[in-house]
C-alpha positions as CSV (number, residue, x, y, z in Angstrom):
1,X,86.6,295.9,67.0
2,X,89.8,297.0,68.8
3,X,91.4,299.0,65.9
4,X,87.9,300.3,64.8
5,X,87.5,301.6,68.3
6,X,91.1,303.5,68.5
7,X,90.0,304.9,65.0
8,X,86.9,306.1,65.8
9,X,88.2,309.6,67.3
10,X,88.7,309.9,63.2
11,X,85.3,309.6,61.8
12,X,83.4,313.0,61.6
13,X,80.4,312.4,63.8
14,X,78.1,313.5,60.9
15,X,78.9,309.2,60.1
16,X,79.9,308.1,63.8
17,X,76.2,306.4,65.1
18,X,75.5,305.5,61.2
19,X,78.4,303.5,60.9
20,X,78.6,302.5,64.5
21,X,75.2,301.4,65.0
22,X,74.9,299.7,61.2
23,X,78.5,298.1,60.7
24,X,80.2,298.0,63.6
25,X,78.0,297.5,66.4
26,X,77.7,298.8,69.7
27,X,79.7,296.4,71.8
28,X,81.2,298.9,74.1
29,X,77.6,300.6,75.0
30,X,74.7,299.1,76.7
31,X,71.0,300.9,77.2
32,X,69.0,300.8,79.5
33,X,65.1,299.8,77.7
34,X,62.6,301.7,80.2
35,X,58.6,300.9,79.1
36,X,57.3,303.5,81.8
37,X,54.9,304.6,78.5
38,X,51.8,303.4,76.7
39,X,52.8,304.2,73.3
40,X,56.2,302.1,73.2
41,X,56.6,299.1,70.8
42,X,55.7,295.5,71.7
43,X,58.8,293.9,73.3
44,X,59.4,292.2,69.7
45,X,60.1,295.1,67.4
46,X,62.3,296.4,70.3
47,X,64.5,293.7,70.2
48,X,64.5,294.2,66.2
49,X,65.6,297.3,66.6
50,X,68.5,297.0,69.1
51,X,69.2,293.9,66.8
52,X,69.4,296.2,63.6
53,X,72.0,299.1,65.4
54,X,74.1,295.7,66.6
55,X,73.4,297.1,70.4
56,X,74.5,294.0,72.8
57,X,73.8,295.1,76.0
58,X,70.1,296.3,77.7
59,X,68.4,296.5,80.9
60,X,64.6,296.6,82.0
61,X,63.4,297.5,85.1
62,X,61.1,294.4,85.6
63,X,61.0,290.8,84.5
64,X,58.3,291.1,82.2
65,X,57.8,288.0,80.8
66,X,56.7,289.5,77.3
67,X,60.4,291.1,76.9
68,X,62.3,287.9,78.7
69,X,60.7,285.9,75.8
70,X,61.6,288.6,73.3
71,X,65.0,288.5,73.6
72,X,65.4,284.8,73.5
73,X,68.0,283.3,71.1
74,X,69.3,287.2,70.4
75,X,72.4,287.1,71.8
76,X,71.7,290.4,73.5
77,X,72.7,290.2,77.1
78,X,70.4,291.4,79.9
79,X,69.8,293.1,83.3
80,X,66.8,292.6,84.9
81,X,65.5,293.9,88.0
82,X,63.6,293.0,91.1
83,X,61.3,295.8,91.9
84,X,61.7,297.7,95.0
85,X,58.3,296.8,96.7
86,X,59.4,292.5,96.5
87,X,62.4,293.0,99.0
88,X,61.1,292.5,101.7
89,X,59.5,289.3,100.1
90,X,62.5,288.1,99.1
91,X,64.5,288.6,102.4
92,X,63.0,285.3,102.7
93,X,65.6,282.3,101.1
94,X,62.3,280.0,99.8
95,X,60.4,282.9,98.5
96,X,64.2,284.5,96.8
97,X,63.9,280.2,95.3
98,X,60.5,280.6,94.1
99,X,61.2,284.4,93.0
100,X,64.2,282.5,90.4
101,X,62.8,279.5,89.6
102,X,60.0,281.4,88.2
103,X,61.2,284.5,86.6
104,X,64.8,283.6,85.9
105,X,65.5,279.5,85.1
106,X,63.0,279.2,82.4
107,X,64.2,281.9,80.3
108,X,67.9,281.0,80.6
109,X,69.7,280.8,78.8
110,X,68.1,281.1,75.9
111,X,67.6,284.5,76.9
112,X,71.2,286.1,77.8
113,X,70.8,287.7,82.0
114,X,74.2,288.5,82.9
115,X,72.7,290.4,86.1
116,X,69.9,291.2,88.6
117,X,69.6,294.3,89.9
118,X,68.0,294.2,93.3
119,X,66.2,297.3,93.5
120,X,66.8,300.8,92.3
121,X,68.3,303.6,94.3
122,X,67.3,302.2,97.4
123,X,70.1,303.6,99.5
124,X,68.5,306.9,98.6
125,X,65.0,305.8,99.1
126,X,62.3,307.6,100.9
127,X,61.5,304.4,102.4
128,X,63.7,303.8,104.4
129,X,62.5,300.3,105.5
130,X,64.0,299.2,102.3
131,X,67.6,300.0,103.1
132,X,67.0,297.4,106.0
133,X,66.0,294.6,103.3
134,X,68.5,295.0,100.3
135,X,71.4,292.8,101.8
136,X,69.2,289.7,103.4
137,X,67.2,290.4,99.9
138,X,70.3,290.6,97.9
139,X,72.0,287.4,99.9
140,X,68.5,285.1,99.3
141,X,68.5,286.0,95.6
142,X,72.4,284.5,95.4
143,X,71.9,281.8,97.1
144,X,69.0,281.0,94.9
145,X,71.7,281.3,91.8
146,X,73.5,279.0,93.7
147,X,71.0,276.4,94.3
148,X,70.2,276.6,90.9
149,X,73.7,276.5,89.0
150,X,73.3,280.0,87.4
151,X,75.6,281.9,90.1
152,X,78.7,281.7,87.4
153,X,76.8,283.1,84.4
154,X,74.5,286.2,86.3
155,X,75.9,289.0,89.2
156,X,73.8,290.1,91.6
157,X,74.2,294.3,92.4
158,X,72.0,296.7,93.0
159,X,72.0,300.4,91.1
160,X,72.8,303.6,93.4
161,X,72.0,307.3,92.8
162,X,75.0,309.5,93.7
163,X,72.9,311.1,96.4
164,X,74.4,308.2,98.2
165,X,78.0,310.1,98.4
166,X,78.1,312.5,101.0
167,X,81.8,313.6,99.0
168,X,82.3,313.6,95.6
169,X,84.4,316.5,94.6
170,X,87.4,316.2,94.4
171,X,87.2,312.5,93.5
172,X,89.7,311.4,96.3
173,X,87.3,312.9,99.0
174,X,84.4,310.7,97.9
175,X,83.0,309.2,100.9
176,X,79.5,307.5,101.5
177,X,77.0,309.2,103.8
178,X,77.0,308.6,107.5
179,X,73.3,306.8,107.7
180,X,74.0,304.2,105.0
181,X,78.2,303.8,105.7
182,X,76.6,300.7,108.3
183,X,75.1,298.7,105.4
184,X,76.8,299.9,102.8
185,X,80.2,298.1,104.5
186,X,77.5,294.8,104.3
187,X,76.6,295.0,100.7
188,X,80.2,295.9,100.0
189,X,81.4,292.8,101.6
190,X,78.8,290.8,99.4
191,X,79.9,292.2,95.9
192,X,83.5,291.3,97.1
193,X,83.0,287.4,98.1
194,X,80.7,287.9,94.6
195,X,83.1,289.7,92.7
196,X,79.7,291.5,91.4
197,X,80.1,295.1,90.4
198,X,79.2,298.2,92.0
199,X,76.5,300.3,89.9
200,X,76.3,303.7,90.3
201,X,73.4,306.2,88.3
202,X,75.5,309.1,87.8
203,X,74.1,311.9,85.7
204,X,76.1,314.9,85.4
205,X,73.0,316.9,84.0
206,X,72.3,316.7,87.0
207,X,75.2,318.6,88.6
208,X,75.3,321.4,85.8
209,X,71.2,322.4,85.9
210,X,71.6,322.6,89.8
211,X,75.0,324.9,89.4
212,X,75.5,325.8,86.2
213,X,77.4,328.7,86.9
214,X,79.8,326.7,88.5
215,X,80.4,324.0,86.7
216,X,81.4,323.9,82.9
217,X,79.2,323.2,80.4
218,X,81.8,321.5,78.5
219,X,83.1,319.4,81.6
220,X,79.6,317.7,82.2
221,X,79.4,317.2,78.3
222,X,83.2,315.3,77.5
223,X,83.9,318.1,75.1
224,X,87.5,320.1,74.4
225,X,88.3,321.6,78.5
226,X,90.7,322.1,81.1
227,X,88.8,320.0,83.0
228,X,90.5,319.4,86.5
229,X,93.4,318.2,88.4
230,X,92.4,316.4,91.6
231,X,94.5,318.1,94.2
232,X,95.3,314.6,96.4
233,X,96.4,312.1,93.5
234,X,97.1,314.8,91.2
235,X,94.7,312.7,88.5
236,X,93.5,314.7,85.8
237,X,90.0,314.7,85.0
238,X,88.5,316.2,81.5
239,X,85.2,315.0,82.3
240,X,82.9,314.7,85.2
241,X,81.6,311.2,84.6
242,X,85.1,309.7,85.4
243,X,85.2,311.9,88.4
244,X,81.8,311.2,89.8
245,X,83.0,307.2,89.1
246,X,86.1,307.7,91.1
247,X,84.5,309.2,94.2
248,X,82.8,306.2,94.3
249,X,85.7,304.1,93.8
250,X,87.1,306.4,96.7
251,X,84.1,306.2,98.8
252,X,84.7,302.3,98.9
253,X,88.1,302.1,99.5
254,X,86.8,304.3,102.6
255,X,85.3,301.4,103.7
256,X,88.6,299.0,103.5
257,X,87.0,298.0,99.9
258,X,89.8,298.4,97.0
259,X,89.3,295.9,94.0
260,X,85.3,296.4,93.4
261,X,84.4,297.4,90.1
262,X,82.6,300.5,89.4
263,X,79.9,300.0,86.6
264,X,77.3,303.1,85.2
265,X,74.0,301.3,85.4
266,X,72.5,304.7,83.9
267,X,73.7,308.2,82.3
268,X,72.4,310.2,79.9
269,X,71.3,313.7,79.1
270,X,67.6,314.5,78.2
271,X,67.0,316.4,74.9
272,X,63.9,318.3,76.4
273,X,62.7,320.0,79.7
274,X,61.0,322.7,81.9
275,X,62.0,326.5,81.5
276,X,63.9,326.3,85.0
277,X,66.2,322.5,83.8
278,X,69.2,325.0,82.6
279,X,71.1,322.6,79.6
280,X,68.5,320.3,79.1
281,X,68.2,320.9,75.0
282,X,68.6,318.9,71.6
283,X,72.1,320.1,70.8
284,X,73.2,318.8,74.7
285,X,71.9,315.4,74.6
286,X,73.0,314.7,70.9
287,X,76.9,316.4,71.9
288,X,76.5,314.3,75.3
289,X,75.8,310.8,73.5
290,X,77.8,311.2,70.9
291,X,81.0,312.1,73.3
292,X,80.2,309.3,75.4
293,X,79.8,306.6,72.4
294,X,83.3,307.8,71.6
295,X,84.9,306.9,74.7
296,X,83.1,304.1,75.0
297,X,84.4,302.6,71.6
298,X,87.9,303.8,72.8
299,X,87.9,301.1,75.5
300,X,88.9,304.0,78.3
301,X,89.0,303.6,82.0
302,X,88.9,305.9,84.2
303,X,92.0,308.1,85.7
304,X,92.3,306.2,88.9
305,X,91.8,302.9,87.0
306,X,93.3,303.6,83.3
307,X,94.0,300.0,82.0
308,X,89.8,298.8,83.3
309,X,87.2,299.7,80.6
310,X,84.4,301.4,82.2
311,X,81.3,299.7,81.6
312,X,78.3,302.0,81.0
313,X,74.7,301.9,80.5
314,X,72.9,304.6,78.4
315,X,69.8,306.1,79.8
316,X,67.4,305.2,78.2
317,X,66.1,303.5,74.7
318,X,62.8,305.7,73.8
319,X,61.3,308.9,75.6
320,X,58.6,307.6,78.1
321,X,55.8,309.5,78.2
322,X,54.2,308.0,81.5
323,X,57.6,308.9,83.6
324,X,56.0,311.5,86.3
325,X,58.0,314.6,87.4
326,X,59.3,317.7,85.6
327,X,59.3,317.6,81.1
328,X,63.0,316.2,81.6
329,X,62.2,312.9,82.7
330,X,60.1,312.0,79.7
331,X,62.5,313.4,77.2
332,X,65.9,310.8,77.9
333,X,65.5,308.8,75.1
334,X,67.8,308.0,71.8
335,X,64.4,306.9,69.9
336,X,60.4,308.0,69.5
337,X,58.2,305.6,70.5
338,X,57.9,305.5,66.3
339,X,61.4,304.1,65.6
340,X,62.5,307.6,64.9
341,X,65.5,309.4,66.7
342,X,64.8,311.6,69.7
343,X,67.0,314.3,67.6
344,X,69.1,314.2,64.2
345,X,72.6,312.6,64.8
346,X,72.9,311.0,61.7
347,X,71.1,307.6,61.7
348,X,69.5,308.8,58.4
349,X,72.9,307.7,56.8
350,X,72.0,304.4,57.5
351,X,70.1,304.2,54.4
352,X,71.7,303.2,51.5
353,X,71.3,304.5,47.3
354,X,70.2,301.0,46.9
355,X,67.8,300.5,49.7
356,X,66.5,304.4,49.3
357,X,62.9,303.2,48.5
358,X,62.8,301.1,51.9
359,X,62.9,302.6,55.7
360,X,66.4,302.5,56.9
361,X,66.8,299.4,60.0
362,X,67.3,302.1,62.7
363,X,64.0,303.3,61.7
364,X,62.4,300.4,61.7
365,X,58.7,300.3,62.0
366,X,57.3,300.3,65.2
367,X,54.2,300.5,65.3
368,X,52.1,299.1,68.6
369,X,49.4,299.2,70.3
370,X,51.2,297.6,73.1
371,X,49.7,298.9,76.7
372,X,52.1,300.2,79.3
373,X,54.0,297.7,81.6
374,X,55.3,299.2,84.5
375,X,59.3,299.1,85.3
């Protein structure tokens, strides 16, 4: 996988998903399986399909019993999360038991959770009542692992939107906001007695639609630019995920926290939107992914940490028509409910001369009549 990944810089993208997805497998990659829809596949054909592109790493935003079953015995390892509203159930240590003995231990390990995510976004949270629950929450839900035995196989984080840097440009001034910098220092301290990873939502779609006369196009997308030098540490940066990453990494060590590792829990680029979501087109979110895959198969870290392979999580699996808000937010997705790709970037080639007269494994049939399970 090593020498396939330093290679891959070499393989015109017109073959790059085909191949990677079909022969090679996305080891590097993991993607993030959202079911905010009511025309997505039953949990079954999903895991066929992530199966069939050799995709090893997913999340869900629940712990739906229907997909914890589905991806028993297929080696595909999963983050599951604990839905904002249960915190403050799960401050509790008994209730954080009951909360694992019944929605974690009977499905390991046959099923492969490497991680819970306690919440999503909740430093950023309109309610802010919730801020005041994720350590106790987070601490119960550990101990429970504990208790248990299953502390050494699944980490305990939680996700973060970027809106919780009050800094992020350059990357060395990355700092967290005032009103959070209390518990934040809290949480920190838990993922370092953990060693759990920090996870971090950083979209830089985001950054270009709000200012896209500032910022380069081909910054926010990893393609050919100057990019920039960070005037502090004198890092070079040629994209802005690996900035936005460092500012967190920055924003810790702020706090006295150095040797936390930084993991993308989401990123992606949707492939649709509303007239005013400047960049959010077909061409963007195929040049996005495609960029991405490649450093992601070329093991990189970051500037500030070269020699640590960044971990990221793609957002998201299918287009999820359910998701409320502006036409971007339903349009994220690498796949169609159907099986089909979101936009042409190559998976076609996955069918072979041979096998013309069959449907090609990435697109698989998915037909469902599966209702909608909220994240």
């Amino acid at each position: 996988m090593a020498t396939f990944c330093r290679n891959i810089a070499l393989i015109p993208f017109f073959l790059l998903l085909s191949l990677t997805f079909s022969d090679f497998g996305v080891t590097c990659l993991g993607v993030n399986y959202g079911q905010v829809a009511n025309n997505l596949p039953p949990p079954d054909k999903v895991v066929d399909l992530l199966s069939s592109l050799k995709i090893t790493k997913s999340r869900i935003y629940d712990t739906n019993p229907q997909v914890l079953t589905a991806f028993a015995n297929s080696n595909i390892e999963l983050i599951v999360t604990v839905e904002n509203q249960m915190l403050a159930v799960l401050v509790d240590p008994q209730q954080a038991l009951q909360w694992v003995s019944t929605h974690i231990k009977p499905y390991f390990p046959a099923t492969k959770i490497t991680g819970i995510a306690v919440g999503n976004e909740v430093f950023t949270d309109d309610d802010t009542s919730l801020i005041q629950n994720l350590v106790p929450a987070t601490v119960s839900i550990h101990g429970a692992l504990v208790q248990l035995g299953l502390d050494k196989y699944i980490q305990v984080s939680t996700p973060n939107s970027l809106a919780v840097l009050e800094e992020s440009y350059p990357p060395s001034a990355g700092s967290f906001k005032t009103e959070v910098a209390g518990i934040m220092s809290q949480y920190l301290q838990f993922l370092s007695s953990t060693k759990a990873p920090f996870w971090i939502n950083a979209y830089t779609y985001f950054a270009y639609k709000d200012a896209p006369n500032r910022i380069s196009l081909d910054y926010a997308l990893f393609n050919p630019n100057s990019g920039m030098v960070d005037p502090y540490t004198k890092l070079h940066y040629d994209n802005m995920l690996y900035a936005q990453v460092d500012a967190a990494i920055f924003a810790m060590a702020r706090l006295g926290y150095n040797g936390i590792e930084v993991r993308v829990s989401e990123t992606g680029w949707p492939s649709k939107g509303d007239p005013n979501e400047v960049g959010a087109t077909v061409v963007n979110a195929a040049t996005y992914n495609k960029n991405l895959l490649r450093r992601q198969m070329a093991n990189e870290g970051t500037p500030l940490r070269p020699n640590m392979r960044l971990e990221v999580y793609l957002f998201a699996l299918f287009n999820e028509d359910m998701k409320p808000g502006p036409t971007s937010e339903r349009n994220y997705g690498l796949f169609q409910p159907d099986g089909t790709m979101a936009y042409n970037v190559g998976l076609s080639a996955l069918s072979t001369p041979s096998s013309s007269s069959t449907p090609s494994s990435a697109s698989i049939s998915l037909a469902s009549s599966a209702t909608k399970v909220k994240p």
